[in-house]
BADRENGU-644556 format. One record per residue (C-alpha): residue number from 1; x, y, z negated; residue in one letter. Coordinates in Angstrom, 1 decimal. Layout:
BEGIN
n,x,y,z,res
NUM,X,Y,Z,A
...
//
This chain:
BEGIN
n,x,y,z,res
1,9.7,-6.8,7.6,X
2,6.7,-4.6,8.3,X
3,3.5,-4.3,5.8,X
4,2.5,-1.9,3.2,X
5,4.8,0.2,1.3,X
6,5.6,-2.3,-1.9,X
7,5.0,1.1,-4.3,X
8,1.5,0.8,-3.0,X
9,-0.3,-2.3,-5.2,X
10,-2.5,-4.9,-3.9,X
11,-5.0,-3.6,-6.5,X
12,-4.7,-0.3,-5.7,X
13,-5.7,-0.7,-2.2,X
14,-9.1,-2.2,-3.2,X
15,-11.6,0.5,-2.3,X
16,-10.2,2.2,0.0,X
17,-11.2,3.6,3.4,X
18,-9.3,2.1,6.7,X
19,-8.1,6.1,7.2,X
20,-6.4,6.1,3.9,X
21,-4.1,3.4,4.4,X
22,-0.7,3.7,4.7,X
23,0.8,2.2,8.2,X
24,1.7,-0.2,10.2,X
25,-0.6,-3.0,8.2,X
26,-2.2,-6.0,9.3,X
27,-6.2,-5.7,8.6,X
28,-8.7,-9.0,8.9,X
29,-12.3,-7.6,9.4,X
30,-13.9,-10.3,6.7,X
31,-17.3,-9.7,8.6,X
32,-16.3,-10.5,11.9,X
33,-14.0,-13.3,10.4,X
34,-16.4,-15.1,8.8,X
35,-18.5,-14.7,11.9,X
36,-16.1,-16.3,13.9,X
37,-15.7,-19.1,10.2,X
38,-19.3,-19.8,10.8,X
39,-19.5,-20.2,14.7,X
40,-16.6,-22.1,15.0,X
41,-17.7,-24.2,12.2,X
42,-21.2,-25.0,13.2,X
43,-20.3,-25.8,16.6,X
44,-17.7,-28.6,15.6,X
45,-20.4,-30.0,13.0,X
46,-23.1,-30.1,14.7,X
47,-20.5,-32.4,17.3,X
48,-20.5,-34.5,14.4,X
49,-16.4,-33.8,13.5,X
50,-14.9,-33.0,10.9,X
51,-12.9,-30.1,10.8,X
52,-9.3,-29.6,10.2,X
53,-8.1,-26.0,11.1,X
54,-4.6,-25.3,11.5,X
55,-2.8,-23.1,9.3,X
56,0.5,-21.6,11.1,X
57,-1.4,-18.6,12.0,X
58,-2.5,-17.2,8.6,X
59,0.2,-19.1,6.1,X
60,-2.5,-18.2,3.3,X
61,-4.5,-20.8,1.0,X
62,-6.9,-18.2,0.7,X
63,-8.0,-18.3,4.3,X
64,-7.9,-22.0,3.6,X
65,-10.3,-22.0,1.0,X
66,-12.3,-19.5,2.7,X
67,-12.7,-21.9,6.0,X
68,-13.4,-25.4,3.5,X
69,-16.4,-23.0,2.2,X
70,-17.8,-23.4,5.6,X
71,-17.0,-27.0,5.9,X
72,-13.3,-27.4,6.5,X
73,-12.5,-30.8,5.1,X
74,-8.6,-29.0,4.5,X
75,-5.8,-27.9,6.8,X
76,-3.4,-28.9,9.4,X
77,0.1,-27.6,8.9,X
78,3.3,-27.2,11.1,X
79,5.9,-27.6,8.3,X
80,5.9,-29.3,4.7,X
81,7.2,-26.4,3.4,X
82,3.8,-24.9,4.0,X
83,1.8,-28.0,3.4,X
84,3.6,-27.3,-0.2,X
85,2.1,-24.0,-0.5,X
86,-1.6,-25.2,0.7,X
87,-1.1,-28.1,-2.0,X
88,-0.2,-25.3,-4.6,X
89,-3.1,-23.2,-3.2,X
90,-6.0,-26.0,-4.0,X
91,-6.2,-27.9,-0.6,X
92,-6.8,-31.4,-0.5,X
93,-6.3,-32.5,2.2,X
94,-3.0,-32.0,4.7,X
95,-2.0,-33.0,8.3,X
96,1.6,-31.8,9.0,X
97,1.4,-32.4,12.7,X
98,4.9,-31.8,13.4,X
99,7.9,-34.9,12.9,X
100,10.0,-35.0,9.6,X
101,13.7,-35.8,10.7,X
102,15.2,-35.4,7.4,X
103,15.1,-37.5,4.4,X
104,14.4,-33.7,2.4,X
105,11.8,-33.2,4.1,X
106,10.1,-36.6,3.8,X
107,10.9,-36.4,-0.3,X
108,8.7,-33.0,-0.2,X
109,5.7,-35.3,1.7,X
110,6.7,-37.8,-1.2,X
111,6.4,-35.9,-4.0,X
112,3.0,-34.3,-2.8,X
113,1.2,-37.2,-2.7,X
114,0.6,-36.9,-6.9,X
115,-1.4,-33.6,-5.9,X
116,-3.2,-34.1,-2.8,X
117,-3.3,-36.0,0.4,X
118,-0.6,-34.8,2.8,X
119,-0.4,-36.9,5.9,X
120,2.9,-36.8,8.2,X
121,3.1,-37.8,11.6,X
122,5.9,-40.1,13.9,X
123,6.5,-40.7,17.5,X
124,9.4,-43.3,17.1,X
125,10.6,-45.7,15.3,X
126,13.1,-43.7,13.0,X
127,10.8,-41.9,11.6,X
128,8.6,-44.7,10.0,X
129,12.3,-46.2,8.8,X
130,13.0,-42.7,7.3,X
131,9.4,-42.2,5.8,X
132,9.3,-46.1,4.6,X
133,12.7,-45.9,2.5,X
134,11.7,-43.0,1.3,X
135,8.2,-43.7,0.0,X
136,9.6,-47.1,-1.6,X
137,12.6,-45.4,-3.8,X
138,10.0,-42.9,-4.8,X
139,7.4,-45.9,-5.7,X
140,4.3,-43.7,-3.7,X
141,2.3,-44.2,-0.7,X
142,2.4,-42.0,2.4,X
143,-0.1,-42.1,5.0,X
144,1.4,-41.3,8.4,X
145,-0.4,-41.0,11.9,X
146,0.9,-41.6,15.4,X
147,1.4,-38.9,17.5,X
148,0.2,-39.3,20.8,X
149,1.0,-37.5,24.1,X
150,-2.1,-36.7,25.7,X
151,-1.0,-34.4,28.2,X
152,1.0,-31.1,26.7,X
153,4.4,-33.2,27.1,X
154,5.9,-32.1,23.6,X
155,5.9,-34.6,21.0,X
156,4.1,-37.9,21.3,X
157,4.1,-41.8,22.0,X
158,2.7,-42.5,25.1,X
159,-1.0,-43.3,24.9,X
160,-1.8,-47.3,24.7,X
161,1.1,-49.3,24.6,X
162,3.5,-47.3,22.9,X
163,0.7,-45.9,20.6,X
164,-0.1,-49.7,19.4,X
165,3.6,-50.8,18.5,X
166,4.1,-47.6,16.5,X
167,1.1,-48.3,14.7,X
168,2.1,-51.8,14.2,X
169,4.9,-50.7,12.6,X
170,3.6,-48.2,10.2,X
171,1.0,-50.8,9.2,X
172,3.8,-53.2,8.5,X
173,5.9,-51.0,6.4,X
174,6.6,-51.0,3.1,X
175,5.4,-47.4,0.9,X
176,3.3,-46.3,3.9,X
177,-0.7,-46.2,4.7,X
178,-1.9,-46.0,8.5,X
179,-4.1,-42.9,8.6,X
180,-4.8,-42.5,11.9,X
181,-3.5,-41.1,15.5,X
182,-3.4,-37.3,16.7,X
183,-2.7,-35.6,19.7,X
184,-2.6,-32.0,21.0,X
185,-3.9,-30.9,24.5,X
186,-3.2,-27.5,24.5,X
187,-2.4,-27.7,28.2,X
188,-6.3,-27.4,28.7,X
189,-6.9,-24.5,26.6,X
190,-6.9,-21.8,29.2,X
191,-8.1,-24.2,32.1,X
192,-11.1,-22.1,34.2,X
193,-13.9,-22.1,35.0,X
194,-15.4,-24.3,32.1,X
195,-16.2,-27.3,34.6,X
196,-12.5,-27.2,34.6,X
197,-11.9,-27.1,31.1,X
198,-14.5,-30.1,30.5,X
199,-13.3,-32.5,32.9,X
200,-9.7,-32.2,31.6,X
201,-10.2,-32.4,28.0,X
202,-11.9,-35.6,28.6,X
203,-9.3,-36.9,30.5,X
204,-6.6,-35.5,27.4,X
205,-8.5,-37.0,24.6,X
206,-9.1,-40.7,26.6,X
207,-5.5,-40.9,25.6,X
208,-6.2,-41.0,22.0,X
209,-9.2,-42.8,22.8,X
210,-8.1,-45.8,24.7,X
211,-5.1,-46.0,21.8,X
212,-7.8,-45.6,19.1,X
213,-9.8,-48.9,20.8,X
214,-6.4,-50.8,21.2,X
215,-5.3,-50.5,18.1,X
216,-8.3,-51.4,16.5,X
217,-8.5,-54.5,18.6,X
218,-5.5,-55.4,16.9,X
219,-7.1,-55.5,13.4,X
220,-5.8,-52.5,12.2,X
221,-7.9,-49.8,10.6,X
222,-7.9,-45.9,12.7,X
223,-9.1,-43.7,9.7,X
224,-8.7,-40.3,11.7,X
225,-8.4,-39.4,15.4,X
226,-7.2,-35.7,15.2,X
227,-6.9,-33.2,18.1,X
228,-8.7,-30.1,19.8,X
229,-8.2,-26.4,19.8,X
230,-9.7,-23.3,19.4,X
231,-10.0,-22.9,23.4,X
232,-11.9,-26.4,24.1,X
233,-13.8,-26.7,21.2,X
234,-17.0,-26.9,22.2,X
235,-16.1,-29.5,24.7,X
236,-13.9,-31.6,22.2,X
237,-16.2,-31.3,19.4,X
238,-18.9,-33.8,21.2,X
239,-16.7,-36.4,22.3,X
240,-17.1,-40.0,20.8,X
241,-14.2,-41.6,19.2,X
242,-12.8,-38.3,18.3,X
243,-12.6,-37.5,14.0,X
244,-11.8,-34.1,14.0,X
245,-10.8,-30.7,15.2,X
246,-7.7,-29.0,14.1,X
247,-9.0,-25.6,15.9,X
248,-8.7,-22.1,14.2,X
249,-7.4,-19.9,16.1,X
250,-10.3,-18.7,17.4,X
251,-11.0,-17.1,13.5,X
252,-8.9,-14.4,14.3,X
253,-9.0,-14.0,18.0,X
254,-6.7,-12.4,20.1,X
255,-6.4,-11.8,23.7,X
256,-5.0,-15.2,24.1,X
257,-8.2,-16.6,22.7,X
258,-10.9,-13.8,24.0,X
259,-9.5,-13.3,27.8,X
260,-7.1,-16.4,28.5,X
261,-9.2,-19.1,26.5,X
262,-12.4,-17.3,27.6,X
263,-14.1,-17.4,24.0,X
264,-15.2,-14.0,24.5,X
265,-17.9,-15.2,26.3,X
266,-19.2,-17.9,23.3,X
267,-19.8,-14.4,21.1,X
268,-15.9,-14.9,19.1,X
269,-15.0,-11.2,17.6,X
270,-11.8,-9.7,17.6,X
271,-11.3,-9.7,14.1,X
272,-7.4,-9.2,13.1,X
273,-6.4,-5.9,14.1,X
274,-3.0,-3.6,12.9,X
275,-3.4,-0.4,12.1,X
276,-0.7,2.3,13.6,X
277,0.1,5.7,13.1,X
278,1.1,8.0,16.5,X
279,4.7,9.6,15.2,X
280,5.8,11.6,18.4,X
281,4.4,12.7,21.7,X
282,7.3,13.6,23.3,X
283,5.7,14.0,26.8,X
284,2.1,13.6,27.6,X
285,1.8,10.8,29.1,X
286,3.6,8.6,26.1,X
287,2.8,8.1,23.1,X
288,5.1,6.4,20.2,X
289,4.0,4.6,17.1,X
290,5.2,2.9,14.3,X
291,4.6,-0.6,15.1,X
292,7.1,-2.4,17.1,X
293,8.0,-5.8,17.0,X
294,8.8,-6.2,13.3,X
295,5.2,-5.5,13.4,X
296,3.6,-7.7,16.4,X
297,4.6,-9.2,19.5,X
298,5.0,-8.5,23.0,X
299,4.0,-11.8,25.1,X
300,5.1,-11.1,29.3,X
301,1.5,-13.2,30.0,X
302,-0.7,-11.1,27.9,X
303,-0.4,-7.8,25.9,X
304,-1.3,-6.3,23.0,X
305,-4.8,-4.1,23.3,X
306,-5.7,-0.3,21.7,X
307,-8.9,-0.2,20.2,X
308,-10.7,2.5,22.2,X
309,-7.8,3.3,24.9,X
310,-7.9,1.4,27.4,X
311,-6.0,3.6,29.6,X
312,-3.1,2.7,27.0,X
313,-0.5,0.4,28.5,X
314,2.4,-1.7,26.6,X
315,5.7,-0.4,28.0,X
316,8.2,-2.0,25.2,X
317,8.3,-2.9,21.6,X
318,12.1,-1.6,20.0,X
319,12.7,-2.9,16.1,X
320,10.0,-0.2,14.4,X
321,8.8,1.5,17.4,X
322,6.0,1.0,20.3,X
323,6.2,2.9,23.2,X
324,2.4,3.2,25.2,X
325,1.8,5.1,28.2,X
326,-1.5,6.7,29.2,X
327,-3.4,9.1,31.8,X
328,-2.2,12.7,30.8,X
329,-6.0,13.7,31.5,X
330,-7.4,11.3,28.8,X
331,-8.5,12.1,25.7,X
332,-6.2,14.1,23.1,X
333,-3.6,12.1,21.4,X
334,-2.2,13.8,18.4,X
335,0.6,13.0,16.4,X
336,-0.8,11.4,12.9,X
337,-3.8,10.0,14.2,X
338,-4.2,6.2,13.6,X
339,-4.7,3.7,16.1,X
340,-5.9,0.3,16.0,X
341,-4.4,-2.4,17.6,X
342,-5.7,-6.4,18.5,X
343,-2.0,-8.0,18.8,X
344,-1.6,-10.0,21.6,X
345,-1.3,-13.6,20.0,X
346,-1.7,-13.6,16.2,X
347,0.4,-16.9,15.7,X
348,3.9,-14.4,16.7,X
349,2.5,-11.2,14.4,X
350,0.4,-12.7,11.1,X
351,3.9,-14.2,9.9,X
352,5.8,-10.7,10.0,X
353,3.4,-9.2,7.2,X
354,3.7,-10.2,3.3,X
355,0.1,-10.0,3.5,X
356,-3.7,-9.3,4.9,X
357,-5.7,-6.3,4.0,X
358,-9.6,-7.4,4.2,X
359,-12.3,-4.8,4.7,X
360,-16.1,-4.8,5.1,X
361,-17.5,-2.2,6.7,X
362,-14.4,-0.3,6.5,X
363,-13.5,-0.9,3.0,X
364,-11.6,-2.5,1.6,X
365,-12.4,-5.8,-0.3,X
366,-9.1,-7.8,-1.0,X
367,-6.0,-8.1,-0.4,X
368,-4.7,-12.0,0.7,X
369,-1.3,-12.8,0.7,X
370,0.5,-14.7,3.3,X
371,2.4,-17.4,0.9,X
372,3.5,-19.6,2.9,X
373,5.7,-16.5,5.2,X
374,9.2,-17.4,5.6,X
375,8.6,-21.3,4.8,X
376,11.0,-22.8,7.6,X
377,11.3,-25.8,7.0,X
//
C-alpha cells in the first residue's frame, strides 16, 4: 500500500517543508481542517443537534478527538472492528450504523460496553434475537437503534409500522436498551438547486420523524434520532425531532463534497490533498506520476483534481502509476517536480495510507495514524 517510505519516522517528518517529503503521501492541511471542524460544527449546534461525525473516512481516533474538541459528542462507525479502535482511542460514545449478522461480531459490541457506549443497529427481527442472546450469556446491556429506510433504499425498516414493531421488540428483550432510531438519506446529498435539496430532506427525515412520534405514543422512550450528512447539513441540522448529525465528510472535502454536494459555496476548503512526484514525460502532452490507485481513486462520475493545472485531465490510474494529459502549450512540466492532488472522494483514498501527514502553513506539525486501516469486519 502507498504512504511514506517506512525508513522515514513519524518523528522525523515533524518539521519539515511540504517540498521535502518523500512521495506519494496523503497530507491534511490542519488549518483548513479545522476550518471546515469549526463551520461544520457551529452550524449543526447552533440547529440545536448534537453531533455525531462518521468515521469511515479518516479510521483515526485522533481526528476523533480533534472533532469532540469542537463539540462532537463521539463518532459513528461502519464496522465494530473500528468502533474497537475509537473505544481504544478515548471515544465515548459509538454508533455502528451498519447490521451485525454474526454472533462474533455482536460479542465485540458486548465486550465494549465495559469501556464505552457502543450502540448497534437492526432492521429485522434476527438481529435483536442474535444481539439479545448474546448480551444475556455475557450478563451486559446493549443499546441498539432501529434502522430506518428513509429514502436511500439500503438498509432499513420501513418508516412507521415496521419501525414500531422492531422497536417493540428491542424494548422487550432481554440484555438490550432502546437507544433510539437512525436513518440515512444520502440520496439527497447532491439534490440541486438548494430548494431541491430542502424540500427532500424534509420529506427523508419525516420518516424518522413520524416513527419517532409513533413509537413514543406507544410508551416507549426515543433517546436519539440520528441521521444527516455532510451535503444537507444545514438543512437537517434545524429540523425538529431530529438528535443528531452523523455528517463529516465535509472536514476533508473532496470534489464529491465541493462540486457534487455544492459545499463549495458554504466557504468548505479543500483540505486533504496527496502529494505526487512527475517520474516521466514521455511525450508532451502526458505526464506520469507515482500515484495510482494504490494511492487514490478514480470515480467514472467525478475525478480527481491537480492543484494549479487545470488543463490536467485523469486518463487512467494502473497499480503505482497516473497517467494525466495536458495542453502541450501550458506551462513546463518537468520530471521531479511535485504535484498536489484533491482525490476525488476521500472515503476510496484515506484507507490506502498507514497514515496522515498534518502541516500548517506548509510544515509539518504531526503525523496521525490511520488505526483503524484494514479493520474489515
Amino acid at each position: 500500500m502507498s504512504g511514506s517510505p517506512v525508513s522515514v519516522t513519524s518523528a522525523a517528518l515533524i518539521g519539515r517543508t511540504k517540498a521535502e517529503l518523500d512521495t506519494p503521501s496523503l497530507l491534511l492541511d490542519l488549518g483548513r481542517f479545522e476550518a471546515n471542524v469549526g463551520r461544520l460544527s457551529s452550524t449543526i449546534a447552533a440547529g440545536g443537534k448534537n453531533w455525531r461525525p462518521h468515521s469511515k473516512g479518516h479510521k483515526s481516533p485522533w481526528i476523533a478527538r480533534r472533532q469532540m474538541e469542537f463539540g462532537a459528542i463521539g463518532v459513528t462507525c461502519a464496522k465494530i472492528s473500528e468502533a474497537e479502535v475509537m473505544v481504544d482511542g478515548g471515544i465515548p460514545s459509538i454508533l455502528v450504523a451498519n447490521e451485525l449478522a454474526t454472533r462474533q461480531k455482536v460479542e465485540v459490541a458486548a465486550r465494549l460496553q465495559a469501556r464505552g457506549e457502543v450502540m448497534i443497529c437492526a432492521d429485522d427481527p434476527f438481529h435483536v434475537r442474535l444481539a439479545s442472546e448474546v448480551a444475556s450469556d455475557a450478563g451486559v446491556e446493549i443499546p441498539m437503534v432501529v434502522d430506518i429506510n428513509i429514502g436511500m433504499d439500503r438498509t432499513g425498516v420501513s418508516p412507521g409500522r415496521q419501525a414500531l414493531e422492531l422497536a417493540r421488540s428491542i424494548d422487550g428483550s432481554e440484555g438490550l436498551r432502546l437507544a433510539g432510531i437512525m436513518g440515512y438519506e444520502g440520496h439527497v446529498l447532491t439534490a440541486w438547486p438548494n430548494e431541491d435539496k430542502r424540500a427532500q430532506t424534509v420529506a427523508a427525515l419525516d420518516g424518522l420523524l413520524e416513527s419517532r412520534q409513533l413509537i413514543e405514543a406507544d410508551g416507549i422512550p426515543v433517546g436519539i434520532v440520528s441521521g444527516g450528512g455532510s451535503g444537507n447539513h444545514m438543512f437537517a441540522a434545524v429540523l425538529d425531532g431530529l438528535t443528531e448529525l452523523q455528517a463529516g465528510g465535509a472536514c476533508f472535502m473532496d470534489p464529491f463534497y465541493g462540486e457534487l454536494c455544492h459545499l463549495e459555496e458554504l466557504g468548505f476548503e479543500y483540505a486533504l490533498t496527496i502529494l505526487a512526484t512527475v517520474t516521466s514525460r514521455p511525450i508532451p502532452e502526458r505526464v506520469i506520476t507515482d500515484a495510482g490507485f494504490k494511492t487514490l481513486s478514480a470515480k467514472e462520475e467525478w475525478h480527481a483534481v491537480v492543484l494549479g493545472h487545470e488543463d490536467f485531465e485523469l486518463v487512467y490510474l494502473s497499480a503505482e502509476h497516473g497517467v494525466w494529459l495536458r495542453s502541450p502549450d501550458s506551462a513546463p512540466v518537468m520530471i521531479g517536480e511535485q504535484l498536489e492532488i484533491i482525490p476525488d472522494y476521500h472515503d476510496t483514498t484515506t484507507f490506502r495510507h498507514d497514515r496522515f501527514i498534518g502541516l500548517r502553513d506548509g510544515v509539518v506539525e504531526t503525523v496521525i495514524p490511520l488505526l483503524a486501516r484494514g479493520r474489515l469486519q
